[in-house]
N, C-alpha and C positions, 0 to 999 in steps of 0.2 A: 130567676131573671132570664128573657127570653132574647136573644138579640137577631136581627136579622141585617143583613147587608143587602143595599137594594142600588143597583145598576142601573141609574136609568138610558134608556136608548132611544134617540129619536132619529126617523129616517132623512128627516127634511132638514138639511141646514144649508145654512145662506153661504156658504164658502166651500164644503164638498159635502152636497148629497149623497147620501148610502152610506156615511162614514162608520156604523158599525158595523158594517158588515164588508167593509173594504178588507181586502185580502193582505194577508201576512204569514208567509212562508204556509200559505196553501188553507188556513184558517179564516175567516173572521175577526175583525179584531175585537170583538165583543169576548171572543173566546178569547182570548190571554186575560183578559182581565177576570172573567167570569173563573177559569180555572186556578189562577194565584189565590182570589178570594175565599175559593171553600178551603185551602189549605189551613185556614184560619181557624183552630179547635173550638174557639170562644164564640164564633157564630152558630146559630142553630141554623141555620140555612140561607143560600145564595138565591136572591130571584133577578132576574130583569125583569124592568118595566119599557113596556113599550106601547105604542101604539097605530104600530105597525104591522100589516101580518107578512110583509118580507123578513121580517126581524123576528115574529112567530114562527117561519117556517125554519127557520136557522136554529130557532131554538130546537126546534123538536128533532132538527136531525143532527144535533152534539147533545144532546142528554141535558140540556139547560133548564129551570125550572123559570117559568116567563109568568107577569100578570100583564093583561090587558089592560091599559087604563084608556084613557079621552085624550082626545087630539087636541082636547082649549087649552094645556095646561103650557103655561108661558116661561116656567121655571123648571129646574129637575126639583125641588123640596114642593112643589105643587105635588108633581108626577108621583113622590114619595109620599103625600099627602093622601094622596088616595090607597096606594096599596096599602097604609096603616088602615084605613077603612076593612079592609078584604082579606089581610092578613094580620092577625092581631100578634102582636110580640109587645114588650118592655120600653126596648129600644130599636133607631134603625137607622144602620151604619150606612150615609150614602158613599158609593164610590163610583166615579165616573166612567164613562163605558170608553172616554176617546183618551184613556191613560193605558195604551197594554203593556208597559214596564213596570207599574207599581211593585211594591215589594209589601208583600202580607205582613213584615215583620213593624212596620209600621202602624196596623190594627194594634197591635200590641200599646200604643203609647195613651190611645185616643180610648180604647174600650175599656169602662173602669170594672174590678174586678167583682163590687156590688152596686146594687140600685140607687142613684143619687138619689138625697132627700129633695133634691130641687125638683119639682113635678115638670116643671117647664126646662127641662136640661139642655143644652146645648153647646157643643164643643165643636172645635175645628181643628185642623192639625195647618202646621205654618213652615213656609224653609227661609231661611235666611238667605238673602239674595248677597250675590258676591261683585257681581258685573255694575256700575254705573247706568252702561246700559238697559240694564233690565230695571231698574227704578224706574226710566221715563218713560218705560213702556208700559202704554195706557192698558193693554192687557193684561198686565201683573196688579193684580188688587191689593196693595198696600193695607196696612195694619197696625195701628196702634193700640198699645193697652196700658191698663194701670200695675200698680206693684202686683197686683195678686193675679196678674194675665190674664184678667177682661178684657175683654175688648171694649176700645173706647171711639172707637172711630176704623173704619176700612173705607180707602178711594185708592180713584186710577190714579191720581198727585199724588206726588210722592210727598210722604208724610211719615216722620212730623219735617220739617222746614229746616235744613240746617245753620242756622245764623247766629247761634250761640256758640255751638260745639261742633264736632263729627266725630264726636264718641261714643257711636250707638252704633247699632245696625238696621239697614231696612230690612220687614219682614212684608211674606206674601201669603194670603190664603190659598188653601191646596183646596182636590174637589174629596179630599176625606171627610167626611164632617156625620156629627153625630147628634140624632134626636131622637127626644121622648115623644111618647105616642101623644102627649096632652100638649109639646111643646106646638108638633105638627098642625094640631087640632086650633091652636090658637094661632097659627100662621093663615092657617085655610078662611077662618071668621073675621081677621083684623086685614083690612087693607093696606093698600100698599104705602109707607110712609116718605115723605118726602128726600130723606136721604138715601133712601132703596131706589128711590127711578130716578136721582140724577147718578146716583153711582152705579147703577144697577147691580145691585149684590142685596140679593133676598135675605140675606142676615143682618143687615141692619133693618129691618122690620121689626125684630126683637130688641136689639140695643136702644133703638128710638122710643121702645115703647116700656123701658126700663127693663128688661129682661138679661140676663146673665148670657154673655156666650164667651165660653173657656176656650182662649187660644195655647194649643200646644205645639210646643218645636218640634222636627222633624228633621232628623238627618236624610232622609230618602229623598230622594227627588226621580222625578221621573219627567218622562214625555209626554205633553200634550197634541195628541195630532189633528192638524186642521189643514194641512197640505198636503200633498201629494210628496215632495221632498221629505216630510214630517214622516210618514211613511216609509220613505226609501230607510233617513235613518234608524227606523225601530229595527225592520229587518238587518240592517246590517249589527246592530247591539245586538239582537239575539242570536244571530249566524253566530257572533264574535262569543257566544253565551255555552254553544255546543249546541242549538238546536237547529232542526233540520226542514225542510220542504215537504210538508205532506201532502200524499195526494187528496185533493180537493172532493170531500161528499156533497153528492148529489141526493 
């Protein structure tokens, strides 16, 4: 079994452009994620996907292994859709390029130790949200599932509706999620389903279209950056971590 972990990076985004490649104690912040990743035994190798070549030259001068993909692709599991094309492996762990806190110990929960018999496999890793606040918040993508941790529905509404009980907990999808090369294959060929673009969450494309996606718990949680303050604070968790200011290659 072959597994690969694929980083997608894109340089355009609508709230801060360059965000891989935005600076963190003198790095990249592609590189923090990119370096916790290979720490991970169970992967046979770390790539970013990109489609950028500022994000190309980054790679080539931290030792990063990068595929080139297309600039149409509207989703990161498109962007992973192609490099299954280019690089062939098993399975392929995405992890997100604008998370540089993740914790590798976390792969651990989500990678299973053999080949699922599901040819169509898909899992996610999930944290249980503690704040109120973060429930209504249309960014956190809610999750429900049945007894065996299906997923049975993910939206920005917070769900399920508490007007029975509030004996549960809300949970959220993280950007760890894991696909088989056939699941990918049938994401690429099936269009887009009607609960994937109002919610926008490319993994209901397979729940809609009966397909299995295994939601797993996740103690880890980490930082999503999309601001500039989102930033200040990673640097200061890692300052507060032991790590240091490097000087910046050229």
């Amino acid at each position: 079994m072959k597994t690969i972990a694929v980083i997608p990076a894109r340089y355009h985004s609508s709230r801060m452009p360059g965000k891989p490649l935005a600076d963190i104690l003198g790095r990249p912040m592609i590189w923090w994620v990119w370096q916790e990743a290979r720490k991970c035994k169970a992967l046979d190798g770390v790539v970013i996907a990109t489609d950028d070549e500022r994000i190309a030259r980054a790679c080539e001068t931290y030792g990063m292994d990068y595929c080139m993909t297309s600039p149409d692709h509207d989703t990161p599991t498109g962007r992973i859709w192609e490099v299954s094309t280019k690089l062939e492996a098993d399975l392929y762990l995405q992890v997100m390029g604008d998370e540089p806190l993740i914790n590798v110990a976390a792969f651990d929960l989500i990678l299973p130790k053999t080949l699922p018999e599901d040819p169509y496999y898909v899992a996610v890793l999930t944290n249980i949200m503690e704040h109120p606040a973060d429930v209504i918040d249309f960014s956190n993508q809610k999750v429900v599932t049945n007894a065996a941790r299906e997923i049975l529905m993910i939206s920005r509404s917070p769900i399920p509706y508490p007007k029975g009980t509030l004996d549960f907990e809300y949970e959220k999808v993280t950007g760890i999620q894991l696909y088989s090369r056939q699941a990918l294959a049938f994401y690429h060929d099936t269009p887009k389903s009607m609960l994937e673009k109002a919610e926008e969450n490319d993994m209901m494309r397979f729940v809609e279209n009966g397909h299995k996606v295994h939601a797993i718990v996740s103690p880890y949680k980490t930082v999503s950056v999309d601001t500039p303050k989102d930033l200040e604070l990673v640097a200061r968790i890692l300052t507060e971590r032991g790590e240091s200011r490097q000087p910046a290659k050229s």
